[in-house]
C-alpha positions in Angstrom: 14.8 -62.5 -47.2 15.7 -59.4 -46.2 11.9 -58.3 -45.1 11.9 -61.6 -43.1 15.1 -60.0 -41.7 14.0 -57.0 -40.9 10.9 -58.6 -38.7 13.0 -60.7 -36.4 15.3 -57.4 -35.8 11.9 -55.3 -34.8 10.5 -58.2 -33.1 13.6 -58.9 -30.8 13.8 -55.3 -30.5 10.5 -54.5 -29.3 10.3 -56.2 -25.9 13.4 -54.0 -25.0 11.7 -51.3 -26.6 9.0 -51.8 -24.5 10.7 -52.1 -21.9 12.8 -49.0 -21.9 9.6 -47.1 -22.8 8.1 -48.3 -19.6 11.0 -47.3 -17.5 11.5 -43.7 -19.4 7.4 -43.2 -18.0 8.1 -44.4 -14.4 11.2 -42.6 -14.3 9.0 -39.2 -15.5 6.1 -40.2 -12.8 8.7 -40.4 -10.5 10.5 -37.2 -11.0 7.2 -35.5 -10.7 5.9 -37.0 -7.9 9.2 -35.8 -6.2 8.9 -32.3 -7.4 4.9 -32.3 -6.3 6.1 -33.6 -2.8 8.8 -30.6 -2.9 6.4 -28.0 -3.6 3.7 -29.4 -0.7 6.6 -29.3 1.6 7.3 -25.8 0.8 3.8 -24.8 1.2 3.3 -26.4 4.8 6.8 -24.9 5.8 5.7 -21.6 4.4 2.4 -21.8 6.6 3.7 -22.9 9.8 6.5 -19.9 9.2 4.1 -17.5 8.8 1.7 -19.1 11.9 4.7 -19.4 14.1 5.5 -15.4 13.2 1.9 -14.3 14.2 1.8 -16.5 17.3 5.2 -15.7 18.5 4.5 -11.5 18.3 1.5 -12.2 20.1 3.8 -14.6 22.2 6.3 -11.8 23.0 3.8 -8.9 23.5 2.4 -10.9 26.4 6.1 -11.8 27.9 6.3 -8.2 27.8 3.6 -7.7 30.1 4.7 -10.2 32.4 8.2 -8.1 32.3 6.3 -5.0 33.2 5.3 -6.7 36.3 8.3 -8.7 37.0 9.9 -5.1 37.3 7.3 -3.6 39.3 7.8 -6.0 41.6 11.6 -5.4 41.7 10.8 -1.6 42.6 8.6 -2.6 45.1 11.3 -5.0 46.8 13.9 -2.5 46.2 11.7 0.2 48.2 11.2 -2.1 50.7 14.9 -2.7 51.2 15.3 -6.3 50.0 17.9 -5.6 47.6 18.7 -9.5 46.9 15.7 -10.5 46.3 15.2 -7.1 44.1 18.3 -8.0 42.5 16.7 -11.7 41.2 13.9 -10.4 39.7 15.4 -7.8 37.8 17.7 -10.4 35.9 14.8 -12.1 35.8 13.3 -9.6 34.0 16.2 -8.6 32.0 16.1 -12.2 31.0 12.6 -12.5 29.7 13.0 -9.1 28.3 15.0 -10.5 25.8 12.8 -13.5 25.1 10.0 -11.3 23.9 12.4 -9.2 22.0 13.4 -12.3 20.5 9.7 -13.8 20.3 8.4 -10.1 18.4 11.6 -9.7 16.2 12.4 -13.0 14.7 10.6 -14.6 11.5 9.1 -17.6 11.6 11.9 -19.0 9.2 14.9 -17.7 11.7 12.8 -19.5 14.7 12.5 -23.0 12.6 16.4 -22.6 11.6 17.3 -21.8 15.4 15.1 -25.1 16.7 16.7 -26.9 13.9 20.4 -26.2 14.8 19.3 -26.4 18.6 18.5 -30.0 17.7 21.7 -30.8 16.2 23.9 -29.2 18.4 22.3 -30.7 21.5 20.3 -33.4 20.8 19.8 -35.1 24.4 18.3 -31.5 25.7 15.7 -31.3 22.2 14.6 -34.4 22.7 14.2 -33.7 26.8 12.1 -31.1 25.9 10.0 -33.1 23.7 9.1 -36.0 26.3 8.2 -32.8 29.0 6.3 -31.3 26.6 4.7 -34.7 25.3 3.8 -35.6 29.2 2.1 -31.9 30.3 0.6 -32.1 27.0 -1.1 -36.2 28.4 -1.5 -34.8 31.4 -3.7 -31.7 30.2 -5.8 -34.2 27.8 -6.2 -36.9 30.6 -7.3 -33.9 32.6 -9.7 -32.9 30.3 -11.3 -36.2 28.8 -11.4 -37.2 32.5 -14.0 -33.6 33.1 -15.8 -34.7 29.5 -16.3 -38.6 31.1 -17.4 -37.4 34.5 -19.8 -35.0 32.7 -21.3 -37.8 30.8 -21.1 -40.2 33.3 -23.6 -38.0 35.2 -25.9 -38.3 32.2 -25.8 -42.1 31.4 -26.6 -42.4 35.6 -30.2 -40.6 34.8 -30.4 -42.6 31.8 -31.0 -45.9 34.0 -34.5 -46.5 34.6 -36.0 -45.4 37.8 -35.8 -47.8 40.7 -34.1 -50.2 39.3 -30.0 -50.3 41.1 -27.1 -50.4 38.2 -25.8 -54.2 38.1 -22.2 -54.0 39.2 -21.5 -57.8 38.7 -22.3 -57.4 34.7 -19.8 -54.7 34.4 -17.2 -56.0 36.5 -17.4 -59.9 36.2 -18.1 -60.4 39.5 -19.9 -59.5 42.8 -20.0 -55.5 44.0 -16.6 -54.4 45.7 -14.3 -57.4 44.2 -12.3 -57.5 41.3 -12.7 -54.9 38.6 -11.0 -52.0 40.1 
């Protein structure tokens, strides 16, 4: 009676078993999913540190020339006895002086931690910035699929065969100069 015992205990026992079995593996997958997902994230963060680093010196060398000029120019207003205006470009120039100072120096890591707490601390302005850089970014793709469709536009009109007219009515449901456009 005992064995008979014994059988019902493993039997009843089993499905939990099972069960617990099942979770313990999902919980495992789960845990190393997460620390796969960590380790990608720290690789992409890594690269885009270490692009942002070699883009920004290059960045900040070519503010620097632009500072060169900018203070040319000031010398030139100065000489010519327009001390204002002289004045302008100077801070001007003092200004972007210290963006490429800041573009050459700083890491990539420092830039993505300073963006970051920019977007905290004001995030009306970050987010600003993000529609005006979303629409000159439209506006320069518009620009330049419009030059790609004109280009090929120019190709499909040799492509009709000779001396017949293009059929306006098919393309615009109706009779040349109406509707459509």
């Amino acid at each position: 009676m005992s064995n008979i015992t014994a059988d019902k205990a493993a039997q009843s026992q089993s499905p939990d078993t099972a069960a617990g079995q099942v979770k313990e593996s999902v919980g495992n997958a789960v845990g190393q999913v997460q620390e796969q997902a960590q380790q990608v994230r720290g690789q992409a963060r890594e690269r885009l540190s270490q692009e942002l680093s070699t883009r920004s010196t290059q960045a900040g060398e070519q503010v620097r020339d632009t500072t060169t000029a900018l203070r040319e120019a000031g010398r030139t207003l100065q000489e010519q006895g327009k001390t204002g205006p002289a004045q302008t470009v100077n801070r001007v120039a003092d200004q972007t002086e210290r963006f490429a100072s800041y573009l050459t120096e700083a890491n990539g890591d420092r830039m993505l931690r300073d963006v970051e707490r920019f977007a905290r601390q004001q995030p009306w302005a970050f987010t600003l910035g993000g529609v005006v850089a979303g629409f000159f970014a439209s506006r320069f793709l518009k620009a330049s699929s419009q030059r790609r469709f004109e280009g090929n536009g120019s190709m499909q009109q040799s492509e009709l065969p000779a001396g017949q007219p293009f059929d306006y009515s098919a393309s615009t449901g109706g009779t040349p100069g109406v509707g459509g456009r």
